[in-house]
N, C-alpha and C positions, 0 to 999 in steps of 0.2 A: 033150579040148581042153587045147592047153598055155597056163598060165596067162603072164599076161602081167607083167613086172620091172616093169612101171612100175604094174601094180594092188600089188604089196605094199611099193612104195616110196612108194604112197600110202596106205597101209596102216598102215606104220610112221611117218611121218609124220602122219597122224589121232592117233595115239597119244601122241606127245610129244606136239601140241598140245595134250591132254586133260591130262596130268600139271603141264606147265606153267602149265594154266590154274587145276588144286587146286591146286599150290604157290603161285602167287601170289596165290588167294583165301586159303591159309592164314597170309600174311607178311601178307595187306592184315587179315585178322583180327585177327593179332597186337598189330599199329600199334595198330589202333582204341583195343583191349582196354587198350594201355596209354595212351594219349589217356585214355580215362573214367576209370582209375585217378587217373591226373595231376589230371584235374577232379575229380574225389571229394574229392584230397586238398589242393586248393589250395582248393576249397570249403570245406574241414572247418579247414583253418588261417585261414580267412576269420572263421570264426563263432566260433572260439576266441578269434581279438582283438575281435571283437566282444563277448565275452562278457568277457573284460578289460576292455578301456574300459570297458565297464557299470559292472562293481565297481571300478574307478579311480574312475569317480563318483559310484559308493554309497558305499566303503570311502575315499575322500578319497586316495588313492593309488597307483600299482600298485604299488609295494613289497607292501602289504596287501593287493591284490586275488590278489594271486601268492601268497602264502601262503594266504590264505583258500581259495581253489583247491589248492591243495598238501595241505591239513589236508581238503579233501573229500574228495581220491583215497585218503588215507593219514590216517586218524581214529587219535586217540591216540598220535602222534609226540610228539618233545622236541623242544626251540628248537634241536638240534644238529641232528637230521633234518630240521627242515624247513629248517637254514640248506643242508644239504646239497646235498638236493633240491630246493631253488631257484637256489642259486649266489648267495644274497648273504651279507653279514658277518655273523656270529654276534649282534654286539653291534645290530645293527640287527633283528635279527629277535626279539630278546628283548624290544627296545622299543617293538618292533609288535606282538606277541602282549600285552604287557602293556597298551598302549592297546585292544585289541581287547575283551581281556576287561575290562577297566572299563565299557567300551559294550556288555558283555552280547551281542558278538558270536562268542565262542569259550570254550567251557568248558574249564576245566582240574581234574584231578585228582593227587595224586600216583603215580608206578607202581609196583605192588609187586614188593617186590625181597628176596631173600632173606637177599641177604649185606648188610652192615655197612656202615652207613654214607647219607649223603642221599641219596631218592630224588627224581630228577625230577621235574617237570610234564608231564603228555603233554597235548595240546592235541586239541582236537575241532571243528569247526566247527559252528555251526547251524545250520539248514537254508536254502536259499536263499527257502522260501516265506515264512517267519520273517525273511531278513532285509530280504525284498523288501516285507515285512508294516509293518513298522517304517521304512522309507524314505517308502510311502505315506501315514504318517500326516503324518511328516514335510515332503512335498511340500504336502498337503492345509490345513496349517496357515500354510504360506509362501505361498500363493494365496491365502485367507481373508484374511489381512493386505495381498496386494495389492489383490483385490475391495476392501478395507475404505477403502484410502486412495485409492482411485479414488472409489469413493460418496464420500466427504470432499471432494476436488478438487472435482469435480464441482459439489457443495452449494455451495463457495465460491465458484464462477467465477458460478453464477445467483445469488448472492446481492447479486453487485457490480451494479451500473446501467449500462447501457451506454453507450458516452460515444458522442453524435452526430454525425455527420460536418460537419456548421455550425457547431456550437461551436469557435470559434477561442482559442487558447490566449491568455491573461493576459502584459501585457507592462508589465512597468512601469520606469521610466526613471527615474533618479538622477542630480540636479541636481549637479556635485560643486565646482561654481564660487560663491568667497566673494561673499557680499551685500555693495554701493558704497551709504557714507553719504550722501546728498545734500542738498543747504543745502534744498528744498522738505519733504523728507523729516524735516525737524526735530519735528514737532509729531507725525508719528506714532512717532517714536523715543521721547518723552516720554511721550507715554499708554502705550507698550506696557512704558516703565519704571516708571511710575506702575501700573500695571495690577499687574507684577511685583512691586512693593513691594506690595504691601496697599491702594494710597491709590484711596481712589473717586474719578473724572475723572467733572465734568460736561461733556457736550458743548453747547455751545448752538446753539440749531435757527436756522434764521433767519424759519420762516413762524410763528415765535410771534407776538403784539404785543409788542412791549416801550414798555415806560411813557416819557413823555415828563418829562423833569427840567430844572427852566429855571436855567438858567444866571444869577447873579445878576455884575455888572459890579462892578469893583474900586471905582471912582469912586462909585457910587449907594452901595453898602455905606457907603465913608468917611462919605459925607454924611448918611447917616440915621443915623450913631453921633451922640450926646449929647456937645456940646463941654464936657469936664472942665473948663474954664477958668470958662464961662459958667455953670454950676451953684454953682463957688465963687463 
């Protein structure tokens, strides 16, 4: 039997389809492979600033948290190396490492050196569980004192009385118009100056009795005097 052109021109066409089909499972591999690289590494630079910002706000800055990082990777550098290998000014990293080690957050020693002359500080960090050790107490003491003024607040507001919703507030009114002297008004102007002096005011009642006094006539008087004449 003579074979037939069009059985191995589907023959040879099976076959690319086949190579085509690895090649672009090995390109679609590729892709992938460098996709989860990419995420790996955009992950891992995620948790790096994360791990920054932390010590920016343990270490009070990132200047210091950058070093303090820097002195992890590379224990026993000098303030040149680490101004190096961070890429800040020397003169700022000398006055971070010195604030550092005052707070007992990075050890120094000097380095030993053969030849002549001053040797360095190489600088060391502490451990992070040491300094994460020493934040906690910190945190724990700054709570304690808010617990403390909250329980205080608190005691004062039930201490107060509560003010009732019928209780209407106090309203008092000032006269600022001069007091008029008036002719009636004489007799209480005088006792309340009498009063002001010192002087005791009697008032008199009118449902007392009062005594009867007889009135003696000018005439009658004359006539019962003693004629001086008639005596002489």
């Amino acid at each position: 039997m003579v074979p037939d052109d069009t059985d191995e021109d589907r023959l040879d066409e099976g076959d690319g389809d086949g190579l085509d089909d690895r090649s672009a499972a090995g390109i679609d591999a590729n892709e992938s492979g460098d996709e989860g690289e990419g995420v790996r590494t955009q992950a891992i630079e995620e948790v790096d600033q994360r791990i920054v910002d932390l010590l920016s706000w343990i270490l009070d800055t990132e200047t210091r948290a950058k070093i303090y990082v820097y002195l992890l990777a590379n224990p026993g550098s000098t303030s040149e190396e680490v101004a190096k290998g961070t890429g800040l000014y020397p003169s700022t990293v000398r006055e971070a490492l010195a604030e550092l080690h005052d707070e007992e957050r990075v050890r120094r020693e000097k380095r030993a050196s053969e030849g002549a002359g001053n040797n360095p500080y190489e600088y060391t960090a502490i451990q992070p569980s040491d300094l994460v050790g020493g934040v906690v107490d910190q945190v724990q003491q700054e709570l304690n004192t808010i617990f403390t003024l909250d329980r205080v607040i608190d005691r004062d507001e039930d201490a107060e009385p509560p003010i009732e919703e019928s209780v209407e507030p106090v309203t008092i009114t000032v006269d600022d118009t001069a007091p008029t002297i008036d002719s009636g008004d004489e007799d209480g102007t005088d006792r309340g100056r009498a009063s002001d002096a010192g002087v005791e005011t009697v008032e008199y009642d009118a449902d007392e009795e009062s005594e009867e006094v007889e009135t003696i006539d000018s005439g009658e008087s004359a006539a019962d005097e003693p004629d001086a004449d008639s005596d002489n």
